[in-house]
C-alpha positions in Angstrom: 13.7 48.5 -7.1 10.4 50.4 -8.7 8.8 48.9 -11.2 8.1 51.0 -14.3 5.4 51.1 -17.0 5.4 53.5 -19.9 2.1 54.4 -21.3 2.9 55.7 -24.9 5.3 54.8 -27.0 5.8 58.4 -29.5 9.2 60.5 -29.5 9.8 61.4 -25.9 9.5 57.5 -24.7 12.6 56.4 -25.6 14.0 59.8 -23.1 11.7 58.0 -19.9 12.8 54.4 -21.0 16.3 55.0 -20.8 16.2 56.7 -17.5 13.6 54.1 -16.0 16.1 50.9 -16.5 18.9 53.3 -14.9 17.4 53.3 -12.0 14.5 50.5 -11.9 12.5 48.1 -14.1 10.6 49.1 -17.1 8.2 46.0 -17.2 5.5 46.8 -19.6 4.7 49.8 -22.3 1.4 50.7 -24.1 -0.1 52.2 -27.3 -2.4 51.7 -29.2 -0.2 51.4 -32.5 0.6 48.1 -31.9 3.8 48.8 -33.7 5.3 51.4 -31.8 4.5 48.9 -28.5 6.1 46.1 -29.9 9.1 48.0 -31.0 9.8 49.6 -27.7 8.8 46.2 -25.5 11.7 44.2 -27.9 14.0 46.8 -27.4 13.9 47.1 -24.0 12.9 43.8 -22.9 9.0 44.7 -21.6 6.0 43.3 -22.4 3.8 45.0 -24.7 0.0 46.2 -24.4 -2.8 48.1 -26.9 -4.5 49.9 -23.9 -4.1 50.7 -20.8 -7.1 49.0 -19.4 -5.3 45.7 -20.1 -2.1 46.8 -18.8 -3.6 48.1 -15.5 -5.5 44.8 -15.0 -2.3 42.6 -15.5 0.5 44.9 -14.3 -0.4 44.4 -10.7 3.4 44.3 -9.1 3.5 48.0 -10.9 4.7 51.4 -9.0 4.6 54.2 -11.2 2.6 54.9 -14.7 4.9 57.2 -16.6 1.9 58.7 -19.0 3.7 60.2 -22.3 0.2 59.8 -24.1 -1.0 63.3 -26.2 -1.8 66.4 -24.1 -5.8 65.6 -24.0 -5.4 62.2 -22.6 -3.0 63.5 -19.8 -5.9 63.8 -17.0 -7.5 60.6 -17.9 -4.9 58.1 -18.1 -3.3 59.2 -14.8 -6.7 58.9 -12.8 -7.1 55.6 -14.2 -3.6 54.6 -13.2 -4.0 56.6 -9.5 -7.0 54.7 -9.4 -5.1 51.6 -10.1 -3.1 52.2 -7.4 0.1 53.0 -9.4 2.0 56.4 -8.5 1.8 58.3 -11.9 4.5 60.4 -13.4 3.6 62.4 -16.5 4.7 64.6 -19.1 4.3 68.2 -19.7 1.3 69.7 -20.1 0.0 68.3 -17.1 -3.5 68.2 -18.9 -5.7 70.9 -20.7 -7.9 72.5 -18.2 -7.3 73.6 -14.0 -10.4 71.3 -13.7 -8.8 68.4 -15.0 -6.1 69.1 -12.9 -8.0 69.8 -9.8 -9.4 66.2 -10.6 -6.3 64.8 -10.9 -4.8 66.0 -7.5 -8.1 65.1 -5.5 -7.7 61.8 -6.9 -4.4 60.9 -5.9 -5.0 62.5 -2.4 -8.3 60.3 -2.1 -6.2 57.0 -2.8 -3.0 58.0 -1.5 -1.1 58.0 -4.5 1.3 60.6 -5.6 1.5 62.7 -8.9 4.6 64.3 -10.4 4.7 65.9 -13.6 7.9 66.8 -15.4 9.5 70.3 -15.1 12.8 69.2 -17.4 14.1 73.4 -17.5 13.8 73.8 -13.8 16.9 71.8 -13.4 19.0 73.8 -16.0 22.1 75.6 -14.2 21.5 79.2 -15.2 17.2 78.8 -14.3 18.6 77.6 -10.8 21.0 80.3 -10.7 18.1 83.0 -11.2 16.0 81.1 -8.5 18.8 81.8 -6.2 19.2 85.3 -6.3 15.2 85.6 -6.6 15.1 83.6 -3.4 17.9 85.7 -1.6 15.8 89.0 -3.2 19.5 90.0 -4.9 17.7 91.5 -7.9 15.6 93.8 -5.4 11.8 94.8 -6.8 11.2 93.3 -10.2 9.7 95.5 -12.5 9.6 93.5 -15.6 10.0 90.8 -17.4 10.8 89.1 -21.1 10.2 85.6 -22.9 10.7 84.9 -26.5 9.8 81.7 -27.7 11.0 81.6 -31.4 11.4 78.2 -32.5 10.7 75.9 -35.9 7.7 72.7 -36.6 7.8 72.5 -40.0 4.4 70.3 -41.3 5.6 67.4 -41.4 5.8 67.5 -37.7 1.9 67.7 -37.7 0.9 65.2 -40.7 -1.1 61.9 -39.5 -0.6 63.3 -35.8 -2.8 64.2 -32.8 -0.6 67.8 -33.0 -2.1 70.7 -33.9 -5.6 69.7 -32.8 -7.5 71.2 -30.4 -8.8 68.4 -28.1 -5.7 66.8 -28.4 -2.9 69.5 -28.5 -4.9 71.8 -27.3 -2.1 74.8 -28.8 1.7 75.6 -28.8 1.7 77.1 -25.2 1.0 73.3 -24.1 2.9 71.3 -26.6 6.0 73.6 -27.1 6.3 76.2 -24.6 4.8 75.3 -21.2 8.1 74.6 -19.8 8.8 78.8 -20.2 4.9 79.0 -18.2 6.4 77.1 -15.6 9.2 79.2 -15.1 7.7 82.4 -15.1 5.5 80.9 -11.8 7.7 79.1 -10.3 10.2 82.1 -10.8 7.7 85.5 -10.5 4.0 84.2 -9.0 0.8 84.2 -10.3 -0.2 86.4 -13.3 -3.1 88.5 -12.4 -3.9 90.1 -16.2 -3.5 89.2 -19.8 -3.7 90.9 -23.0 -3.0 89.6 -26.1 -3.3 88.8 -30.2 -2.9 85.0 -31.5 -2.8 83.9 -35.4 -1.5 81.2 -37.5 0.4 82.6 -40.4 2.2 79.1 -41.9 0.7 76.8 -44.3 -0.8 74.5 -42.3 -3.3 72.2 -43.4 -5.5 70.9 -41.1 -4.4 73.2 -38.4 -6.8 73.6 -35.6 -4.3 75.9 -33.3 -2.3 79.0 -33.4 1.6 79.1 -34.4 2.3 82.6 -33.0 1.1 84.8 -30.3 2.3 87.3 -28.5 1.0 88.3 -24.7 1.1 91.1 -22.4 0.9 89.9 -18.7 0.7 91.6 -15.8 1.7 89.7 -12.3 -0.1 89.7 -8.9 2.9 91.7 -7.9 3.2 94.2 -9.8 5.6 93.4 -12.5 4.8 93.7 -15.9 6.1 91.3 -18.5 5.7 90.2 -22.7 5.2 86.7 -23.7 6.3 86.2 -27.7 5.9 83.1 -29.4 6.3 81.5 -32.3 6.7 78.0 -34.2 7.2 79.9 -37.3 11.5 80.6 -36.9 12.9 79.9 -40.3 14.7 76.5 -40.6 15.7 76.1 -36.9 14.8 76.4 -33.4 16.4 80.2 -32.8 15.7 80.9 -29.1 14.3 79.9 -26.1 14.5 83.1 -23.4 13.5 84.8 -20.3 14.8 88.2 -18.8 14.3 90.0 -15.6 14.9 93.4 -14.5 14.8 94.6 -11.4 16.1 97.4 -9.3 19.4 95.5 -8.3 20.2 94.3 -11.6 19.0 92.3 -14.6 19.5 88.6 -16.0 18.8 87.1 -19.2 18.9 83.6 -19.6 19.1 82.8 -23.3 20.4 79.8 -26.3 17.9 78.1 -28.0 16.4 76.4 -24.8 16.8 78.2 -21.7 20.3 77.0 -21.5 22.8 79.7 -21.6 23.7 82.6 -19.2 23.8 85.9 -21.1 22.9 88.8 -19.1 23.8 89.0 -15.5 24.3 92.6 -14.3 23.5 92.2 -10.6 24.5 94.4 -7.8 27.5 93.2 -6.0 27.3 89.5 -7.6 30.0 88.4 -9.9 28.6 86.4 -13.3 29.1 82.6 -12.4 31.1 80.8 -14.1 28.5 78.2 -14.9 28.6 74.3 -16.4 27.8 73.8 -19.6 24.1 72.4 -19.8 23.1 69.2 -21.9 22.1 68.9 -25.4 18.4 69.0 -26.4 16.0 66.2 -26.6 16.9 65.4 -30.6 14.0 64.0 -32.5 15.4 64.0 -36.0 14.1 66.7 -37.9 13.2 68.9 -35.1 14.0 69.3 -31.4 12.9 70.0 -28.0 14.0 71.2 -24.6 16.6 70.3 -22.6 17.4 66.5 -22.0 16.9 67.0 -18.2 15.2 63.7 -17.7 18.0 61.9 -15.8 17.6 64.7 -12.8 13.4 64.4 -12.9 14.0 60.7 -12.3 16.5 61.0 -9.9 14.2 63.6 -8.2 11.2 61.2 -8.6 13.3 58.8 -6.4 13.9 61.4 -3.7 10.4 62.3 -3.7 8.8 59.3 -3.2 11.6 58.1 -0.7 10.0 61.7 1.3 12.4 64.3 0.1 11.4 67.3 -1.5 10.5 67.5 -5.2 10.6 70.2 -8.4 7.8 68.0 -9.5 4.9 68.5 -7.6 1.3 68.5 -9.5 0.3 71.6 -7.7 2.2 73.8 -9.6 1.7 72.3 -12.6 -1.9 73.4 -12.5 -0.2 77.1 -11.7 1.1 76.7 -15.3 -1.9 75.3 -17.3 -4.2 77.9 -15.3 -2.0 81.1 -16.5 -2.1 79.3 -20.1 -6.1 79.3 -20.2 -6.1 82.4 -18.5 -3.2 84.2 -21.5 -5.9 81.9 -24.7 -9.0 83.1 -23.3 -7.7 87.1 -23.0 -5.9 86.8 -26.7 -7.7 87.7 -29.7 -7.3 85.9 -32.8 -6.3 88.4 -35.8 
């Protein structure tokens, strides 16, 4: 049985916790609010720490350091735990910057430790459905493309937080909507060009980010695609979305997370008659993706019993490499 530690203790941890004692031993968690460590080590019988120097020193029987810390503490929180000797799997974004990332695979390859980084969408039906006929080229050429990102962070979301900084956040393209980045390489390639605006239009005091954008992106091959996005969506989340067209047919997958099926005009291929996918991660008075993380961790097992992965770290530089690359070409208005 692995042996788990969960290195912050904010909204997502209870998501990692639960799935850890399904299928190991959460031993230990950290944060530094010695409040939120304590509450999460009663609850789930582990021992508590305040930083995760301590807990690396102690927790030597340890496999895997599940890193849930903000965005800019990603790269060096896992590097301390690879170099630890602790396996390390951690949330979306990977980190801030390729370099980090670079730093972070050479790192686990130089002490033979492995990386995996969650992908939660890549395991919703319909985005497996559209890998499948991509794979088995039954859309033909892809011409273009289509996400909308239109969901809802009111301010209290960002009061006495590390969100909405820039050295800790780092923008909404990490913290909300990297999970549709990831799709559009793991679905369509690299991007190869980028044009775009970038503004924040809420009231947001002591905002350091943008809350809406909107991209143009054209893809090392060929296709040509829009990126909109936007924490501004009145009340609610409204939708999460990504379309394809191509010269054998088109597919929208739609809902508010990437969950539902709604186009699917494809030469000579029926629509599937797909399950239902699973409620979003709830966090009270706003929510996220898809609750996926039962099939990352059941995925993590395969991996590191030698089985293939959605998780590897390699792609999820891809993803933080086409985000620098869309911030650095879009203007702020």
């Amino acid at each position: 049985m692995y042996k788990f530690a969960l290195v912050g203790c904010g909204n997502i941890s209870s998501r990692h916790a639960e799935n850890i004692n399904r299928i190991g031993r959460l031993t230990a968690v950290c944060d530094v609010v010695h409040e939120k460590a304590d509450s999460m080590a009663s609850k789930y019988n582990a021992k508590p720490y305040y930083n995760i120097d301590d807990l690396l020193k102690d927790e030597i029987a340890t496999d895997i350091i599940v890193v849930c810390t903000p965005n800019g503490l990603h790269a060096e929180h896992t590097i301390k735990s690879l170099n630890a000797g602790k396996h390390v799997l951690c949330e979306k974004p990977m980190c801030l910057t390729t370099a980090e990332g670079y730093k972070m695979v050479n790192t686990a390859e130089e002490v033979q430790r492995k990386i995996f980084v969650v992908k939660q969408n890549r395991y919703n039906e319909p985005v497996q459905h559209l890998k499948k006929l991509l794979e088995e080229n039954k859309l033909g050429k892809i011409f273009s493309f289509g996400i909308n990102c239109f969901w809802n962070r009111p301010q209290a979301y960002y009061l006495n937080s590390w969100k909405g900084t820039k050295e800790l956040d780092g923008g909404i393209l990490y913290t909300q909507f990297s999970h549709f980045i990831d799709l559009l390489h793991w679905l369509l390639g690299d991007v190869d060009e980028v044009k775009g605006y970038k503004q924040t239009y809420g009231n947001r005091s002591d905002f350091e980010i943008e809350d809406t954008g909107a991209a143009i992106l054209k893809m090392k091959s060929g296709a040509i695609g829009t990126l909109n996005y936007s924490i501004n969506s009145y009340s609610k989340n409204l939708e999460g979305s990504l379309s394809i067209f191509g010269e054998k047919g088109s597919v929208k997958i739609g809902g508010q997370y990437l969950n539902t099926l709604e186009w699917h005009q494809v030469e000579g291929q029926p629509k599937p008659e797909l399950l239902s996918s699973p409620s979003a991660n709830d966090y009270g008075f706003y929510q996220g993706s898809m609750s996926n993380h039962h099939k990352v961790y059941d995925d993590l097992i395969l991996s590191l019993n030698g089985n293939g992965s959605l998780l590897q770290a390699k792609d999820a530089i891809a993803t933080v490499d086409i985000i620098e690359k869309i911030y650095a070409a879009t203007e702020e208005i």
